[in-house]
C-alpha positions as CSV (number, residue, x, y, z in Angstrom):
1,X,97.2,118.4,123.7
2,X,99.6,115.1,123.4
3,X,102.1,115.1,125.9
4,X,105.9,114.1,124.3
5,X,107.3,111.2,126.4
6,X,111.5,112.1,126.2
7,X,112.9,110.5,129.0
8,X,116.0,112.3,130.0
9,X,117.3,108.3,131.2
10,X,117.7,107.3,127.1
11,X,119.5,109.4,124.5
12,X,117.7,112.4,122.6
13,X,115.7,111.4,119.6
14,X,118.0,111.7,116.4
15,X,116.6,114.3,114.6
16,X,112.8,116.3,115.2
17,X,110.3,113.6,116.6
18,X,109.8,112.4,119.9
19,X,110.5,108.9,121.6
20,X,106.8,108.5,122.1
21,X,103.6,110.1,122.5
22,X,100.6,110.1,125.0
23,X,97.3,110.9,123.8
24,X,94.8,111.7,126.7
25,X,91.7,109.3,127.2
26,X,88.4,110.2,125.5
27,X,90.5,111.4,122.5
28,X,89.3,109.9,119.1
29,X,92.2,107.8,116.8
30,X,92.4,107.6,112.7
31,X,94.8,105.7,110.9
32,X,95.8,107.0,108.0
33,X,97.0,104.6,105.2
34,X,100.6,104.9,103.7
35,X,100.4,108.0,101.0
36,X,102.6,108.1,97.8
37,X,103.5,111.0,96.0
38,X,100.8,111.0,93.2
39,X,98.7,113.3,92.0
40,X,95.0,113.4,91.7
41,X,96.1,113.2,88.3
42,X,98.4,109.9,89.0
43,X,100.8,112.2,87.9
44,X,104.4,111.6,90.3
45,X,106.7,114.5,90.7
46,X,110.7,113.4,90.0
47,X,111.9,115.2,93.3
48,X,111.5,113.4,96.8
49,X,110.6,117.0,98.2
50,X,107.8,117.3,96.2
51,X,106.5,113.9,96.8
52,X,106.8,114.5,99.9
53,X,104.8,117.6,99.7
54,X,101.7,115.7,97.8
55,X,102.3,112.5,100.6
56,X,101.3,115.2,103.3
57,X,99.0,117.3,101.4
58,X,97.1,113.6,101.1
59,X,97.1,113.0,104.7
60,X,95.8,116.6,105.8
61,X,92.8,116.2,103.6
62,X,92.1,112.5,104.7
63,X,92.4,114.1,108.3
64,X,90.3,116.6,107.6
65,X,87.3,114.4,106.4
66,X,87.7,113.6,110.0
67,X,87.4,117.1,111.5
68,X,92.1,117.0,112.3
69,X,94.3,118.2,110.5
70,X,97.9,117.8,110.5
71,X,98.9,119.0,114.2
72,X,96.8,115.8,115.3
73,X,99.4,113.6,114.2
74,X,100.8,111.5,117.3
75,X,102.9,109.1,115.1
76,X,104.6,108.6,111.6
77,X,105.9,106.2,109.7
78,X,107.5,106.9,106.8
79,X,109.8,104.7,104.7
80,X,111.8,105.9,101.6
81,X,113.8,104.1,99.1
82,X,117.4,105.7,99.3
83,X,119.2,106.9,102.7
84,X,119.9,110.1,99.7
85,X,116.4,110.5,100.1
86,X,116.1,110.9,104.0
87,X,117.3,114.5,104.9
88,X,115.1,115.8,101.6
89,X,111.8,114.2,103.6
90,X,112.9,115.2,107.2
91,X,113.1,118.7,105.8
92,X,109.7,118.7,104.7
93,X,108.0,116.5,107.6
94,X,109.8,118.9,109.6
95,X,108.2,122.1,108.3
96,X,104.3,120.4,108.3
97,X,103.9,119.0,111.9
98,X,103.5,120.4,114.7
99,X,105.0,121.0,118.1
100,X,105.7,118.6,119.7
101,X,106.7,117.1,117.2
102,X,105.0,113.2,117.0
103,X,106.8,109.6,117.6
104,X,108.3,109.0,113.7
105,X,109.9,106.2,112.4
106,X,112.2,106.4,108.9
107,X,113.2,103.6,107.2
108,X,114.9,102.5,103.8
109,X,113.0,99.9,101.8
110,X,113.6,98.3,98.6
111,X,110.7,100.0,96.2
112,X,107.5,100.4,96.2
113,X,104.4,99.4,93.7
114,X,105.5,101.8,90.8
115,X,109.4,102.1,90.5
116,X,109.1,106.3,90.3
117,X,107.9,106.0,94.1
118,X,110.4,107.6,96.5
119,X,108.6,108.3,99.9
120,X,105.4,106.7,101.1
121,X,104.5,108.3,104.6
122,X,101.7,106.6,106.9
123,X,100.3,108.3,110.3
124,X,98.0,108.1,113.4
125,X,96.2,111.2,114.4
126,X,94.1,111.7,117.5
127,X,91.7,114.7,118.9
């Protein structure tokens, strides 16, 4: 198990992540490369919730060509290209990962490499 690091010294985090996270030694690390919400199909839902959806759906199955799934996931970082767009992808990262939840950093960003692009979501796992 990761152990949350929420120091009761600095203010609580903003919304559902932690300040930071300690994985134990021995533990094996993956990086996982910032997912878009695209289809297998290169198909791209209009709605950030559902691109969301497909950014996470990406990350479990890369995770899980490493034996982890989504609960392994010590850090996100996830950027998105409206502040309208933030709550909609808190409300999803917020129903997929686990407790406690991981370190997570949001941030608004100009685009991306295809203008129908809303969310792209990167993370660390380890187990």
């Amino acid at each position: 198990m990761h152990r949350p690091l929420n120091p009761p010294t600095i203010r609580a985090p903003f919304a559902r992540y932690s300040h930071g996270v300690e994985v134990a030694a021995g533990k094996r690390i993956v990086a996982v490369s910032g997912q878009l919400g695209a289809r297998a199909d290169d198909t791209v839902p209009e709605s950030v919730e559902e691109q969301a959806e497909i950014c996470f759906a990406n990350i479990e199955a890369i995770l899980g060509e490493a034996g982890m799934g989504l609960e392994d996931i010590v850090r996100i970082n996830a950027y998105v290209t409206h502040r309208a767009y933030m709550r909609p992808y808190m409300t999803v990262r917020d129903r997929v990962v686990a407790d406690p939840p991981p370190a997570s950093t949001l941030m608004i960003v100009g685009g991306f490499t295809r203008p129908e692009f809303k969310v792209e979501i990167e993370v660390i796992a380890a187990a």
